[in-house]
VMD Tcl script that builds the backbone (N, CA, C; Angstrom):
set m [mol new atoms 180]
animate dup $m
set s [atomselect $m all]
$s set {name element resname resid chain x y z} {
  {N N UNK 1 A -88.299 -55.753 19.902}
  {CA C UNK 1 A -87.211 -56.704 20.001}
  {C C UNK 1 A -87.591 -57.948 19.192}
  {N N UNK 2 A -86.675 -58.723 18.624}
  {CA C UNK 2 A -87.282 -59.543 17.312}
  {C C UNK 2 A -87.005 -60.884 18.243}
  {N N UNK 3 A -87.774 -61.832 17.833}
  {CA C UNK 3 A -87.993 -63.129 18.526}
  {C C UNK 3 A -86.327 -63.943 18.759}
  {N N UNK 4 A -85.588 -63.959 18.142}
  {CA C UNK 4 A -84.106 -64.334 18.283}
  {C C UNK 4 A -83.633 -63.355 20.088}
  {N N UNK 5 A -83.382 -62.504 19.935}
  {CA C UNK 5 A -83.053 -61.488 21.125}
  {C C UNK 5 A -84.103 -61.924 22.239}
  {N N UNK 6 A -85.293 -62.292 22.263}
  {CA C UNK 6 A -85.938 -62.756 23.106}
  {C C UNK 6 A -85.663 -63.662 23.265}
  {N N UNK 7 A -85.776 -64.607 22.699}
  {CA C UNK 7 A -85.397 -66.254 22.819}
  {C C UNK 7 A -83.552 -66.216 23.258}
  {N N UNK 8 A -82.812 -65.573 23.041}
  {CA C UNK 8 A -81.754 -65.585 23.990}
  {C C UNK 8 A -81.043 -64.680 24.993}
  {N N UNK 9 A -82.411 -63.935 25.647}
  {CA C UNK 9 A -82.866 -63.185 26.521}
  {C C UNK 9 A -82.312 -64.250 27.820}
  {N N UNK 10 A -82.814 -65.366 27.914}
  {CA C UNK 10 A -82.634 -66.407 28.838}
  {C C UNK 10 A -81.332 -66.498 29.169}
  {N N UNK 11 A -80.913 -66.865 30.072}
  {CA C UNK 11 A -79.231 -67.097 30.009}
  {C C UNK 11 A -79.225 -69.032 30.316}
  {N N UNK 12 A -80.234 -69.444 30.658}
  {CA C UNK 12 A -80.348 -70.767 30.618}
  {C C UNK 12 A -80.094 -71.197 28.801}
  {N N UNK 13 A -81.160 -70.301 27.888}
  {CA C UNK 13 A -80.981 -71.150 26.942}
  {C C UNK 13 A -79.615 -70.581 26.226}
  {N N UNK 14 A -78.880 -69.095 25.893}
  {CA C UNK 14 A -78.169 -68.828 26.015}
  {C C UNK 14 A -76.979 -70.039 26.117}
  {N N UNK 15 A -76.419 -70.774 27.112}
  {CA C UNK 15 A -75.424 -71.581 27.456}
  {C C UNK 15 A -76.440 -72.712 26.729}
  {N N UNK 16 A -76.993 -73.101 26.468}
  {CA C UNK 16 A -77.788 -74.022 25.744}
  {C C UNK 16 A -77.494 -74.198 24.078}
  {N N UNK 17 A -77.615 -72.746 23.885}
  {CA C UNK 17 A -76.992 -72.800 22.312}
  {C C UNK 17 A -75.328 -72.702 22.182}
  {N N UNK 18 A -74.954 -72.311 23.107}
  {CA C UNK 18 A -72.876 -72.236 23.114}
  {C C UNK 18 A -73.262 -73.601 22.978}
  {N N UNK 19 A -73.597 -74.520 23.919}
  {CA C UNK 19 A -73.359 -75.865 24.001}
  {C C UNK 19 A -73.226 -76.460 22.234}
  {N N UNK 20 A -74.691 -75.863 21.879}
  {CA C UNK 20 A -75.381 -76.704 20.532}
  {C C UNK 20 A -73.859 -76.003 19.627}
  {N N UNK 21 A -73.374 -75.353 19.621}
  {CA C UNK 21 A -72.359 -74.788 18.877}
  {C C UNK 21 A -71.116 -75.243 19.019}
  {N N UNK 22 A -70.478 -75.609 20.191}
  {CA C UNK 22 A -69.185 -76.179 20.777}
  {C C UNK 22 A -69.500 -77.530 19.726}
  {N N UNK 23 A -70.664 -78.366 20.299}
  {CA C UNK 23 A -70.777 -79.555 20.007}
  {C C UNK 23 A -72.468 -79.792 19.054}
  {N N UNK 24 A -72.149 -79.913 17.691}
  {CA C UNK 24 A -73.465 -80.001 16.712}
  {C C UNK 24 A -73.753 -81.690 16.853}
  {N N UNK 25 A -75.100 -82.150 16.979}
  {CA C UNK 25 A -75.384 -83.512 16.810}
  {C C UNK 25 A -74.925 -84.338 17.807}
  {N N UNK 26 A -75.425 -83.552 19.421}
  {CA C UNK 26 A -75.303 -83.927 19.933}
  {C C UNK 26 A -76.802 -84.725 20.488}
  {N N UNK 27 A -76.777 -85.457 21.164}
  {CA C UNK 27 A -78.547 -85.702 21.338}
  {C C UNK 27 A -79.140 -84.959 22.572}
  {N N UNK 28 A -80.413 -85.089 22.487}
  {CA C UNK 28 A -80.704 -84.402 24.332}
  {C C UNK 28 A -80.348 -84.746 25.065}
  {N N UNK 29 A -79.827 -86.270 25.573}
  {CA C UNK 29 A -79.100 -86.626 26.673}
  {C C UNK 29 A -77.955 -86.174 26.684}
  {N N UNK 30 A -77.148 -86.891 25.507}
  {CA C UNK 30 A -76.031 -85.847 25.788}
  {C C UNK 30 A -75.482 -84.376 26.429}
  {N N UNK 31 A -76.668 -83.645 25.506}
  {CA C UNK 31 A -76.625 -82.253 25.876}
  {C C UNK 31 A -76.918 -81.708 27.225}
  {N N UNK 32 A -77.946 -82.731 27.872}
  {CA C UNK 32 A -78.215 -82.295 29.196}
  {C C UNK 32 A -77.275 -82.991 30.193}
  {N N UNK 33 A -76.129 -84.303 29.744}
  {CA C UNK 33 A -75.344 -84.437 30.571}
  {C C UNK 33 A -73.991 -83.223 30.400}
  {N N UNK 34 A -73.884 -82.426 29.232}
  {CA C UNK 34 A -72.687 -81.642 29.667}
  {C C UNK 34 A -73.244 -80.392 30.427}
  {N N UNK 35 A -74.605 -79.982 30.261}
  {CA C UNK 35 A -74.561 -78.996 31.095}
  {C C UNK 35 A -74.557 -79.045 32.689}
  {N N UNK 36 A -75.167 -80.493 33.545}
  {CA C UNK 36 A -74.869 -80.426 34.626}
  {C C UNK 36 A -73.148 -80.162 35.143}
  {N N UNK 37 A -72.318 -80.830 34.688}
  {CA C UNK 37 A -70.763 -80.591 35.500}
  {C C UNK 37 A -70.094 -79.220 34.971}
  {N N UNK 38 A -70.281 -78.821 33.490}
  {CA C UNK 38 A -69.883 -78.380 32.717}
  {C C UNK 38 A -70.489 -76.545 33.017}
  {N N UNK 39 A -71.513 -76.497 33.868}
  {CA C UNK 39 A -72.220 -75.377 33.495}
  {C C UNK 39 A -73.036 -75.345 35.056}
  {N N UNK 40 A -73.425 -76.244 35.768}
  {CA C UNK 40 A -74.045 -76.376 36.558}
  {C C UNK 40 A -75.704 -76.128 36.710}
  {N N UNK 41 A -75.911 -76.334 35.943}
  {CA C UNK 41 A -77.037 -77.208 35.105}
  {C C UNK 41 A -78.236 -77.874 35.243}
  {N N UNK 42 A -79.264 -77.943 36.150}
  {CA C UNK 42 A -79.868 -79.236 36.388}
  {C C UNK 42 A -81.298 -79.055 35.874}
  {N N UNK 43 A -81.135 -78.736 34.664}
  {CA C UNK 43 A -82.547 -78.617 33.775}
  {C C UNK 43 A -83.049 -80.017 33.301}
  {N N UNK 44 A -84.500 -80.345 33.444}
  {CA C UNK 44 A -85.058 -81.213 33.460}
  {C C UNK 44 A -84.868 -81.701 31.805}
  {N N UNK 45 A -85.000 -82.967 31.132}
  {CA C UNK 45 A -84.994 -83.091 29.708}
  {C C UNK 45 A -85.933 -82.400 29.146}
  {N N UNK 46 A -86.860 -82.329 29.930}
  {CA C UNK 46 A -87.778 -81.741 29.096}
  {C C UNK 46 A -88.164 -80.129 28.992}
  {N N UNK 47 A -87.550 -79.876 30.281}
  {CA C UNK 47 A -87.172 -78.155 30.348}
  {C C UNK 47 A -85.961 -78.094 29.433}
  {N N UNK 48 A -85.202 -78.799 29.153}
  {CA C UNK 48 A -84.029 -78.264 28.050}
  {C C UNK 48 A -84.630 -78.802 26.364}
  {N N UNK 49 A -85.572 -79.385 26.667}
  {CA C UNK 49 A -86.061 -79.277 25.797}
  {C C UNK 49 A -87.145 -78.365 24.978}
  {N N UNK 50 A -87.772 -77.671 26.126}
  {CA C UNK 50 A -88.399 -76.422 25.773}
  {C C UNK 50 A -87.875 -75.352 25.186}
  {N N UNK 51 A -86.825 -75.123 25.902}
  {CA C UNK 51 A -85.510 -74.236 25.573}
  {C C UNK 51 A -84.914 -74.798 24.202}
  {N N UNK 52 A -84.996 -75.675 23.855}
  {CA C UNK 52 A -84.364 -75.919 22.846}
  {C C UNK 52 A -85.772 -75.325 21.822}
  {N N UNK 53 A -86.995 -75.983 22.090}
  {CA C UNK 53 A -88.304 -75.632 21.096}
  {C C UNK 53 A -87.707 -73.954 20.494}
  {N N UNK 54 A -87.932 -72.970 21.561}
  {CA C UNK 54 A -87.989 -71.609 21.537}
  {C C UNK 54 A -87.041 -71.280 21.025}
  {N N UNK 55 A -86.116 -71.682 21.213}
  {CA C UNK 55 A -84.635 -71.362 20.215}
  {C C UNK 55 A -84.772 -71.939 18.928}
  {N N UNK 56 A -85.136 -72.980 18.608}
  {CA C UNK 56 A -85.320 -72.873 17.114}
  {C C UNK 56 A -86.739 -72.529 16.553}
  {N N UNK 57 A -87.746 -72.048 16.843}
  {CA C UNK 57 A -88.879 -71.051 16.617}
  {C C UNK 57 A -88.621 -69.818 16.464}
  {N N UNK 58 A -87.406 -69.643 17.126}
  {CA C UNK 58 A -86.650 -68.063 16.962}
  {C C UNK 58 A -85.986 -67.698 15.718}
  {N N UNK 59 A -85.350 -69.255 15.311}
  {CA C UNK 59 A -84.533 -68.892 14.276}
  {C C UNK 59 A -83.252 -69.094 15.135}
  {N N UNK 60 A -82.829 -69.476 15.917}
  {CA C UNK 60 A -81.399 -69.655 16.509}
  {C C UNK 60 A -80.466 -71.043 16.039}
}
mol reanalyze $m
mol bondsrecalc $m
mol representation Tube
mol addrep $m
């Protein structure tokens, strides 16, 4: 399985990249305020920020 398919294996980061796609240039705050109401959500900045690392190490 190639590192992309793994890296959105997750369904956390998964809704993480819809997000990055709905809305490009968004910042990390931003991003982590639409996923709490929007998605139900309560990933730490820095856990959505991990998720974010692995997704673009993937190539996503």
């Amino acid at each position: 399985m190639s590192d992309v398919y793994k890296a959105i294996a997750e369904s956390t980061r998964r809704t993480i990249l819809d997000e990055r796609i709905e809305r490009d240039r968004q910042t990390l705050f931003d991003l982590c305020g639409r996923l709490t109401p929007k998605h139900g959500l309560t990933s730490s900045r820095g856990a959505t920020s991990q998720h974010l690392d692995v997704l673009q190490a993937a190539g996503s």
